[in-house]
C-alpha positions in Angstrom: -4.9 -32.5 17.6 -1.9 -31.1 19.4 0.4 -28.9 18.7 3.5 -29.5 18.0 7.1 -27.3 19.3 8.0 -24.6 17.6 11.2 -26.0 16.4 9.1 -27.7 13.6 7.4 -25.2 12.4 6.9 -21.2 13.4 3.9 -20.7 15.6 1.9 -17.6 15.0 2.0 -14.2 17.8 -1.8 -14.6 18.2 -3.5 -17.7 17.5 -7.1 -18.9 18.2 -6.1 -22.8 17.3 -5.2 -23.4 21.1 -8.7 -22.6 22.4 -10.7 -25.1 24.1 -13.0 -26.8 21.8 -16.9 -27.1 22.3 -17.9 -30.6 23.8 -18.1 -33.2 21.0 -16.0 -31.6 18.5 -12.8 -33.9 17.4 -9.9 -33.4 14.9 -10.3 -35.7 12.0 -6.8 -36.6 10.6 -8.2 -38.2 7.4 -9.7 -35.4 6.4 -7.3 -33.3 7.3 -4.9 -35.3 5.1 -7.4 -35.0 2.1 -7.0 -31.3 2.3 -3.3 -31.7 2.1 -3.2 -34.1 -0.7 -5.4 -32.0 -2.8 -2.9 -29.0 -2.4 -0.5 -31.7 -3.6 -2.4 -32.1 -6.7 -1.8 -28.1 -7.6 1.0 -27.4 -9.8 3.1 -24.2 -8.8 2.8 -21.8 -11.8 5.6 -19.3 -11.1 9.3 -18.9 -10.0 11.7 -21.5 -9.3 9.0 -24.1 -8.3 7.0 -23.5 -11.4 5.7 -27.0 -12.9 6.4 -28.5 -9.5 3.2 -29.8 -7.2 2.6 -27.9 -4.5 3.7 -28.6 -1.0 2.9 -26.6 1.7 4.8 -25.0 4.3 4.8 -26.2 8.0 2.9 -23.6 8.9 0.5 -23.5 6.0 -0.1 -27.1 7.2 -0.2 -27.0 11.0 -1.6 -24.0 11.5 -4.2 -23.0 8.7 -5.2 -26.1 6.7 -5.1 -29.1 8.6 -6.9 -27.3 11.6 -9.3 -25.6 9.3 -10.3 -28.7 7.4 -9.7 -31.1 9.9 -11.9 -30.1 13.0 -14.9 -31.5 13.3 -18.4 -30.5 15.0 -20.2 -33.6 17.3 -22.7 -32.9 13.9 -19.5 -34.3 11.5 -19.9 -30.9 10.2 -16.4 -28.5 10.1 -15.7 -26.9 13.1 -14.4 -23.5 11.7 -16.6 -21.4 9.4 -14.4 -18.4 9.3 -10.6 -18.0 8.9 -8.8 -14.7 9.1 -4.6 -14.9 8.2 -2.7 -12.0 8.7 1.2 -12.2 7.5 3.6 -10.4 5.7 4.2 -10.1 2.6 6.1 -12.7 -0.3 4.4 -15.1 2.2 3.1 -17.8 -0.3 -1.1 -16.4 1.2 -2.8 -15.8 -2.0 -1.3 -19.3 -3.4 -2.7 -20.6 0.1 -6.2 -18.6 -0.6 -6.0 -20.2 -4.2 -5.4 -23.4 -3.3 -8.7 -23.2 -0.3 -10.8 -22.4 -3.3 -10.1 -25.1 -5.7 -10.2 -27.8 -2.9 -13.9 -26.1 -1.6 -14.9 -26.3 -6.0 -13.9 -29.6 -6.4 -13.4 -31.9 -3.4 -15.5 -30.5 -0.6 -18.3 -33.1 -1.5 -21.2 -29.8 -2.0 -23.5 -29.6 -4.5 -23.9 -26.5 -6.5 -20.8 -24.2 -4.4 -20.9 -21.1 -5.4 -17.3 -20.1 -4.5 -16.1 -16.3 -4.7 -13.0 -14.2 -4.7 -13.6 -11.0 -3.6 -11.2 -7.4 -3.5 -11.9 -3.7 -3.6 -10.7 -3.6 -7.4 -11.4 -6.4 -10.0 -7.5 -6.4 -10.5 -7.2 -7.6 -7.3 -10.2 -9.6 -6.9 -8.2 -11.6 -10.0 -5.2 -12.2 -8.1 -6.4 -15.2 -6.2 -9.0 -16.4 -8.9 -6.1 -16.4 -11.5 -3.7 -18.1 -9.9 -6.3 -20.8 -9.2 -7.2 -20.5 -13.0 -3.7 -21.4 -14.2 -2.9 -24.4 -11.7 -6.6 -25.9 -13.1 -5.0 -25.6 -16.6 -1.6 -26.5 -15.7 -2.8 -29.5 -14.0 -4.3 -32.6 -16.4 -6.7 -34.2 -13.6 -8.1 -31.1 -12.8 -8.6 -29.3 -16.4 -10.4 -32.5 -17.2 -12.8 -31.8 -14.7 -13.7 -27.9 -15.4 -14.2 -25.4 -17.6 -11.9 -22.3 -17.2 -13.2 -18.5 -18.8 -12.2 -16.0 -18.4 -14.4 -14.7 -15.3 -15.0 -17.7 -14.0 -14.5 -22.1 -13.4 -17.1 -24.3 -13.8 -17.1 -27.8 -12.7 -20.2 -29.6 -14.3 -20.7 -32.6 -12.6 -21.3 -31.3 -9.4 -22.4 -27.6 -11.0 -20.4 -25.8 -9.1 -18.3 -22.5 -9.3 -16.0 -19.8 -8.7 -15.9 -16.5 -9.7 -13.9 -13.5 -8.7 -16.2 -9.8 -7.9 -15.2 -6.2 -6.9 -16.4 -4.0 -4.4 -18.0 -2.3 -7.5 -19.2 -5.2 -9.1 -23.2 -5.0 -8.9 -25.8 -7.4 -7.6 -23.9 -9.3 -5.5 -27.1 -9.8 -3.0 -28.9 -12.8 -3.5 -25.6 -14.8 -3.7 -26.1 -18.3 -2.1 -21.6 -19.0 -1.2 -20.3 -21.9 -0.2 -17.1 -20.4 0.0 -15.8 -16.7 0.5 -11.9 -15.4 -0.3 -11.1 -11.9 1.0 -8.0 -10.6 -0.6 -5.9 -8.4 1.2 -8.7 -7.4 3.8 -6.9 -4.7 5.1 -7.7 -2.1 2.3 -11.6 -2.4 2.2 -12.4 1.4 3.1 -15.9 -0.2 3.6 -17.1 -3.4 5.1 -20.2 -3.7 2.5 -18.9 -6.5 0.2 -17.7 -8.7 3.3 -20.3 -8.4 5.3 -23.0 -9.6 2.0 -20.3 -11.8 1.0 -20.4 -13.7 4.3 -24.1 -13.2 4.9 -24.6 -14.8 1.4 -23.7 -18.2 3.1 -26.0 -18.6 5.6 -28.0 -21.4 3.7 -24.8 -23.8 3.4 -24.0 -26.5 5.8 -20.4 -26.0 6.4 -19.2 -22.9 4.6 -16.3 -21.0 5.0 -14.8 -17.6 4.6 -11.2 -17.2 4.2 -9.6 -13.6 4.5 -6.0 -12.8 3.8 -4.4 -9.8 4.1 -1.0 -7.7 4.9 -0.8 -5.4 7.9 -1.8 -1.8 6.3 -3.1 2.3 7.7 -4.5 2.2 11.1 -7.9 2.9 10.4 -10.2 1.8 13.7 -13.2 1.9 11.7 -12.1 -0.7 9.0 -13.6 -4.7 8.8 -9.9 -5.6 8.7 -8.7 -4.3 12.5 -12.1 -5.6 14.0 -11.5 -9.0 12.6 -7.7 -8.3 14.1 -9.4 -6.9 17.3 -11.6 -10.4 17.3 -9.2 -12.8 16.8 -7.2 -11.7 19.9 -10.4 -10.9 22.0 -10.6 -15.2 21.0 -7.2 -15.4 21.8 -7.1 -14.5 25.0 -10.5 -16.0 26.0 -12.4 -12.9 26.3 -14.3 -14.2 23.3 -16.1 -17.5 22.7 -16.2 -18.5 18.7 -15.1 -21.9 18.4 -16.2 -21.2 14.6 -13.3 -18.7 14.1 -9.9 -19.5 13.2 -7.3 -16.2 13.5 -3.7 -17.0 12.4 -1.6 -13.5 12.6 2.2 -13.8 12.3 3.7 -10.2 13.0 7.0 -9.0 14.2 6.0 -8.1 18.2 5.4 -4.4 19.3 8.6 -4.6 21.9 10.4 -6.2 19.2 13.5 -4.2 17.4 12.1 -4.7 13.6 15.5 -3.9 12.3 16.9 -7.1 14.2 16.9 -10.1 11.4 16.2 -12.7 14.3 12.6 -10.7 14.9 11.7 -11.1 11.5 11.1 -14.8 11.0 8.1 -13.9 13.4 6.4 -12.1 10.5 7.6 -14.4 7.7 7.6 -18.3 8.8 8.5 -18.5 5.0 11.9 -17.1 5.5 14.0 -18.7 3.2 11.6 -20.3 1.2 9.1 -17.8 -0.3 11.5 -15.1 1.1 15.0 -14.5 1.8 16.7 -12.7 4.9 19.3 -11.2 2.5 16.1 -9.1 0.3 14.9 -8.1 4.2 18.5 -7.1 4.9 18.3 -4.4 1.9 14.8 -3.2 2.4 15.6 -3.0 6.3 19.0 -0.7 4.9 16.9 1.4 3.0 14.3 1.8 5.1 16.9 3.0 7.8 16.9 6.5 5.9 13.6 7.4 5.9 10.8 7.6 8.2 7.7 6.8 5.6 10.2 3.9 4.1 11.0 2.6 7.8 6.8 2.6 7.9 6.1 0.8 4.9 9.3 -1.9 6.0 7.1 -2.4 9.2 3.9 -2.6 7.9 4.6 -5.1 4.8 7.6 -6.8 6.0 7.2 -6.8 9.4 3.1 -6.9 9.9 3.2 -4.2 12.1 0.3 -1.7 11.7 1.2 2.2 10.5 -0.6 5.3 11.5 -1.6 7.0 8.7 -0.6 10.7 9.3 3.5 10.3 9.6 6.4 12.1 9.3 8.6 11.7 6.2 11.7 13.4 5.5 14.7 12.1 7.8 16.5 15.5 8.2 19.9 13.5 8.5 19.4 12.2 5.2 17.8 15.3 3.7 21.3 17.3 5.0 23.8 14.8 3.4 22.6 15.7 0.1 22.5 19.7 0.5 25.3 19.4 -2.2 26.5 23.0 -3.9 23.7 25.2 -6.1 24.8 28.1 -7.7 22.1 29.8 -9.9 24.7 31.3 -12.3 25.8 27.6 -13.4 22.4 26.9 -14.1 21.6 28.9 -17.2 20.1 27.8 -20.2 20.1 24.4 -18.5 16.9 22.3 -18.9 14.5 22.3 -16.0 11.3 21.0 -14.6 9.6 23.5 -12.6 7.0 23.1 -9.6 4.8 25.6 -8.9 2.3 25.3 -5.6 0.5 28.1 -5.0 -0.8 28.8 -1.2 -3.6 30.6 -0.2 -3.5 34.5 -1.3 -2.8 35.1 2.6 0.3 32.8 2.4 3.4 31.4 0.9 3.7 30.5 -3.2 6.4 28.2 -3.9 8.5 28.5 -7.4 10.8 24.9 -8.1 13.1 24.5 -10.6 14.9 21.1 -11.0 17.9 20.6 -13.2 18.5 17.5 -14.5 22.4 17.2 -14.6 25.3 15.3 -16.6 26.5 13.2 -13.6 23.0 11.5 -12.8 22.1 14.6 -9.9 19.3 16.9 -10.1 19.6 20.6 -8.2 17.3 22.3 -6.8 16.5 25.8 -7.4 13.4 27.1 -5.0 11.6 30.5 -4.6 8.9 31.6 -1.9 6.7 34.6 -2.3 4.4 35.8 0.2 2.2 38.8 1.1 3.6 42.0 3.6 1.1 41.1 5.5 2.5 37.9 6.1 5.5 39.1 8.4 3.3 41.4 10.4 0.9 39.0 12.3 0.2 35.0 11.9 2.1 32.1 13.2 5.3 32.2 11.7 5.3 35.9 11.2 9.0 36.4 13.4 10.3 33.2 11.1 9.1 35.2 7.8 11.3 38.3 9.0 14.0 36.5 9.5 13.4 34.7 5.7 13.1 38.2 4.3 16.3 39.8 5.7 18.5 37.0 4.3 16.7 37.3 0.7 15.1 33.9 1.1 11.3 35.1 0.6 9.5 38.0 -1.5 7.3 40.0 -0.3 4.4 40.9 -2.7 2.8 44.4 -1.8 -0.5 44.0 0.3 -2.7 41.4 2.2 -2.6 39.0 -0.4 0.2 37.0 -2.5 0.2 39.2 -6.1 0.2 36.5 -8.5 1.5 39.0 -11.4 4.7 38.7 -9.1 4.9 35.6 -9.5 4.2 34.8 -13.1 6.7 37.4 -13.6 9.3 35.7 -12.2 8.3 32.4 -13.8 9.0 34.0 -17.0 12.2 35.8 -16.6 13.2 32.4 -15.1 11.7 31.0 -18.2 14.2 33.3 -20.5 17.0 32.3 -18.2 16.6 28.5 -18.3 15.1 26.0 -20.8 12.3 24.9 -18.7 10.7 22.2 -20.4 7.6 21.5 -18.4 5.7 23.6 -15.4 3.5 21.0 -13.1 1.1 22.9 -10.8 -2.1 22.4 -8.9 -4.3 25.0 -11.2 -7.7 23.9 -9.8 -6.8 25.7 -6.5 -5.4 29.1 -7.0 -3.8 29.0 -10.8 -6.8 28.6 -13.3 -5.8 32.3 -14.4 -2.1 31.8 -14.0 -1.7 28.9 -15.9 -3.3 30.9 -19.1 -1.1 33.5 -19.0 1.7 31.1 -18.7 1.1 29.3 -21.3 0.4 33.0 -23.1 4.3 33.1 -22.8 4.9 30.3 -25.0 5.0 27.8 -21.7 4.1 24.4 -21.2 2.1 23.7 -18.4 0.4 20.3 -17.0 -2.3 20.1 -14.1 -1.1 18.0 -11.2 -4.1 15.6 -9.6 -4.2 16.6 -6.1 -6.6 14.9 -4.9 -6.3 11.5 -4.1 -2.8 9.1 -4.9 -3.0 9.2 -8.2 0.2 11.6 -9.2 1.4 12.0 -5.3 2.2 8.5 -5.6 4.8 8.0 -8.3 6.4 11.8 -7.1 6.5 11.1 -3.3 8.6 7.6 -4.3 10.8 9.5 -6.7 12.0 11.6 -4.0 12.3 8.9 -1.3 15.0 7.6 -3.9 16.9 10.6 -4.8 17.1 11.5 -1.3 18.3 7.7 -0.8 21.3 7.5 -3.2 22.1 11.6 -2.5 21.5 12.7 -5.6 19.2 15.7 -4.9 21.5 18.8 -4.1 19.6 21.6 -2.9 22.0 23.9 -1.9 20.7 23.7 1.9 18.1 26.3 1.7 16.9 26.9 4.7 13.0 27.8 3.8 13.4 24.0 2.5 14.8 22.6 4.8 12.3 23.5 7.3 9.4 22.8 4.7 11.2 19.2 4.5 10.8 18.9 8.4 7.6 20.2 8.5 5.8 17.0 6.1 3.6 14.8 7.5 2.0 12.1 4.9 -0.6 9.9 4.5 -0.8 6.5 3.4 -3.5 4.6 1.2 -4.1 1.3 1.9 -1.3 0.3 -1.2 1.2 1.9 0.3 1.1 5.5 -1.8 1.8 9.2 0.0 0.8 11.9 -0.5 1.4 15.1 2.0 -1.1 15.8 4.6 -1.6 19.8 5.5 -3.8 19.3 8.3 -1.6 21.9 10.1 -0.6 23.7 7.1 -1.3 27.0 9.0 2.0 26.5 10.9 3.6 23.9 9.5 4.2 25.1 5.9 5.0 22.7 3.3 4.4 24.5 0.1 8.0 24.3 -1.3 8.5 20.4 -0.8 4.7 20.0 -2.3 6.5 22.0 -5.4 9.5 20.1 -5.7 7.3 16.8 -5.8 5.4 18.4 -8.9 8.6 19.3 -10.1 9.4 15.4 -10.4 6.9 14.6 -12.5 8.2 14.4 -16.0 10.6 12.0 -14.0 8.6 9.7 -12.7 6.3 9.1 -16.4 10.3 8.2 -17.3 11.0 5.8 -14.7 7.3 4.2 -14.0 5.9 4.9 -17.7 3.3 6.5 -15.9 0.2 8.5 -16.9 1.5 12.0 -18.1 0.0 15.0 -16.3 -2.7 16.2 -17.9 -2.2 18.6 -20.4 -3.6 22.4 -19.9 -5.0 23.9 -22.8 
C-alpha cells in the first residue's frame, strides 16, 4: 500500500503507517475492502445522516481501517494487533470504535470473540457499545443475525459477543478477547483495566485492541501518554512494533491554535463532522480566559494541558469591575459564600446579588487575625488592606470566628440572603450551627473532588465572559482573582488548586464560587448542596 498526497485526504502529525514493514508482510486490498463494505452496511443513528449507511471519511479509510485490516503477516495473519487514535473532538472516533467492534463480532471469520468496550465509568464504557447497539437494530441484515440486551450482543451462530465493562466492573480476569475498545484513554487515572483487557487476548490469533481518546491533563504517569510516547518512539524509528498502529491528529506545538488554517490538523473532519464556524466561536470565547483557551487546545485542538493553570484573565476580570455601592443593596436577595481559612489566616464573607438587568454584584469581606499584619508573607500587603478598610482585624493570633458570624448576621438583617454555601467540614462545623441558630439557611459545599467546583468554576467563566459580574474593583479581589491556579480532571472540570495558598491567597474567589451555587442547580439542574441540619 502507498500512501496517497495529502490533497486527498489529511495525513496525521505522527503516524506509524509509514514504517518499514517486516519481510513477508503484504497489504491485502480485498480485505481491506471487506472492512470498508461492512462499515457500509451500518446505518448512521444520529444527526443529519441519521438512517443513512455509513461512509467513512478519507482519513478513517486511509489511515485507520484499510491499513489496520488490510496488512497482512507472511503467516496471512493481521499485521497490526494494537491501534492507538488520538484526535479531537466531534471527530466521528467513537462511531469509528463502534463500527471496529461490529465488523470484529460479525465478519472477522473467529469463533467464539469475546469483544469488549471498556471506560473508567459504565456511562462511558456505553458510549461505544450503544452506538453499535442501535446501528445492529437499525439495520435489517444485522438485527437478524444477533440478539441485542441490554448489556450486551450476541451473535449465535458463530457464539460470539460484545459487552461493554468499567474500571469498577469486577472479575474481569479470566477474559479470553478477541477484541478490545478503549474509550477515551486519556482519563484512565490507572492502567489496571487496559493492561488485563489487553493481556486477556493473548490466546487469539489475530486480536486487536483499539484505543481512542481526546488530548486531556498532562499526567506522565498515565497509560494514555505512554501509548502517546510509543507511537512517536515508532514514529521516528526509535522503536520497532510493526504490530502497532498510532494515528494522532493534533494542532502542532509551533502552531498558532487560534489560526483556523492550523485547525484542520486536529480535525480532518472539518466540515463534515465539524464546522470551522462552531471553532470560530469556541476559539472567541476561549480568547478571554486562560482555563477556557486550555480546554480549546486540549479538546479542539489535541494539544495536551498541564494540569495546575492559571485561570482568571485579569483584562477580562477588570472590564466587568462595574459600580457596587452597599447602600443600593439593601433588603435585596443574595447568595452568600463563606470560605473560612486557617485560624492564622484570611476568612472570606461573599454576597452576590442577583439583579433586575440580568448582572450579579459582588459584595466581599476578609477578616483576619492582628497577627496576621505583623509577620508572614504578605504581612506589608495586609497593612496596606487594613488602612484602606478592606480587611478586619480580629483581636489575637487567630481569626475570631464570633467576628465573623457576627457580621454574617447583621448582614443577614440587612439583606434577604437566601442561601449561605460554605466548606463546614474544615473550619465551620461550629459556625454553621450557630448560623442556622439565627434562622439561616446554610448548605455544605463538596470540596473535595469536582463534584460542586465543577458546575461553579464554569458559572463564573460565563459571567466573567458576557460582563455581567460587577464587583466594584475591590482590590483584595482582584488580587485573589490573579492569584488562582486550577486543576483539571480528566473531563474537563476545575476546581482551584492552593498548593501555594500560604502566599498566594485565594480565599475570596474560592467564596464567590460557593456563592454561585444556587445558580448553577438553576442553569445545569444540578445536585443541590447538601443541606446542613
Amino acid at each position: 500500500m502507498t500512501t496517497t498526497s495529502s490533497t486527498e485526504w489529511q495525513r496525521p502529525l505522527i503516524t506509524t503507517l509509514d514504517r518499514p514493514k517486516p519481510n513477508g508482510a503484504y497489504f491485502d486490498a480485498d480485505e481491506a475492502d471487506k472492512a470498508v463494505r461492512f462499515f457500509e452496511m451500518l446505518p448512521h443513528i444520529k444527526g443529519r445522516w441519521a438512517g443513512q449507511r455509513f461512509k467513512l471519511q478519507p482519513w478513517q479509510a486511509e489511515e485507520v481501517i484499510k491499513p489496520l485490516f488490510g496488512w497482512k503477516r507472511a503467516d496471512e495473519t493481521r499485521l497490526y494487533r494494537e491501534c492507538y487514535i488520538r484526535i479531537a473532538r466531534k471527530a466521528g472516533k467513537s462511531t469509528m470504535a463502534a463500527g471496529v467492534a461490529g465488523k470484529l463480532l460479525f465478519a472477522d471469520g473467529e469463533p467464539g470473540a469475546e469483544i469488549y468496550s471498556a471506560a473508567v465509568d459504565r456511562d462511558q464504557a456505553r458510549v461505544v457499545f450503544g452506538a453499535l447497539s442501535e446501528m445492529v437494530l437499525s439495520s435489517q441484515k444485522l438485527n437478524k443475525r444477533a440478539t441485542v440486551l441490554r448489556g450486551a450482543i450476541a451473535v449465535e451462530k458463530t457464539r460470539s459477543t460484545y459487552k461493554a465493562l468499567s474500571a469498577d466492573a469486577p472479575n474481569k480476569h479470566g477474559l479470553n478477547a478477541h477484541g478490545v475498545i478503549v474509550d477515551e484513554l486519556h482519563a484512565h487515572p490507572k492502567r489496571d483495566l487496559f493492561d488485563v483487557l489487553s493481556t486477556s487476548t493473548g490466546s487469539r490469533e489475530q486480536p486487536i485492541v483499539f484505543s481512542i481518546t481526546t488530548a486531556g491533563v498532562w499526567n506522565p504517569d498515565s497509560i494514555c501518554l505512554e501509548k502517546e510516547d510509543y507511537t512517536r518512539a515508532i514514529a521516528l524509528g526509535h522503536i520497532d512494533d510493526p504490530a502497532f498502529l498510532g494515528v494522532v491528529y493534533a494542532v502542532g506545538d509551533d502552531d498558532d491554535w487560534q489560526d483556523p488554517a492550523t485547525w484542520i490538523k486536529a480535525n480532518p473532519g472539518l466540515g463534515v463532522t465539524i464546522f470551522e464556524d462552531y471553532l470560530a466561536r469556541e476559539r472567541d470565547k476561549a480568547r478571554a480566559s486562560v482555563a477556557a483557551q486550555n480546554t480549546f487546545r486540549m479538546l479542539h485542538c489535541g494539544q495536551w494541558v498541564q494540569q495546575a493553570e492559571r485561570w482568571l484573565d485579569l483584562d477580562l476580570w477588570d472590564r466587568n469591575a462595574g459600580s457596587v455601592i452597599e447602600p443600593d443593596l439593601t433588603h435585596r436577595r443574595a447568595w452568600g459564600g463563606l470560605d473560612l481559612g486557617s485560624v492564622s489566616d484570611l476568612s472570606a464573607w461573599v454576597l452576590v446579588f442577583p439583579m433586575d438587568d440580568g448582572t450579579f454584584k459582588v459584595l466581599p469581606r476578609f477578616f483576619a487575625p492582628e497577627a496576621a499584619v505583623q509577620s508572614g508573607p504578605n504581612a506589608t500587603l495586609y497593612r496596606e488592606f487594613v488602612q484602606r478598610k478592606l480587611l478586619t482585624l480580629t483581636p489575637g493570633n487567630a481569626t475570631d470566628y464570633a467576628f465573623v458570624r457576627e457580621r454574617i448576621l447583621k448582614d443577614s438583617g440587612k439583606f434577604w440572603i437566601e442561601r449561605i454555601t460554605m466548606d463546614h467540614a474544615f473550619q465551620g462545623g461550629q459556625l454553621a450551627g450557630e448560623l442556622i441558630d439565627g434562622g439561616l439557611e446554610v448548605r455544605a459545599f463538596r470540596n473535595v473532588g469536582y463534584t460542586d467546583w465543577g458546575p461553579c468554576t464554569r458559572e463564573l467563566e460565563r459571567l466573567l465572559l458576557e460582563e455581567k459580574l460587577q464587583h466594584g474593583a475591590n482590590p483584595v479581589l482582584r488580587w485573589m482573582a490573579d492569584n488562582v491556579i486550577v486543576k483539571r480532571s480528566p473531563e474537563g472540570f476545575l476546581k482551584p488548586d492552593r498548593t501555594n495558598a500560604v502566599r498566594n491567597k485565594i480565599d475570596g474567589i474560592a467564596a464567590l464560587v460557593m456563592a454561585l451555587q444556587p445558580l448553577t442547580e438553576q442553569q445545569y439542574a444540578g445536585d443541590p448542596g447538601v443541606l446542613i441540619l
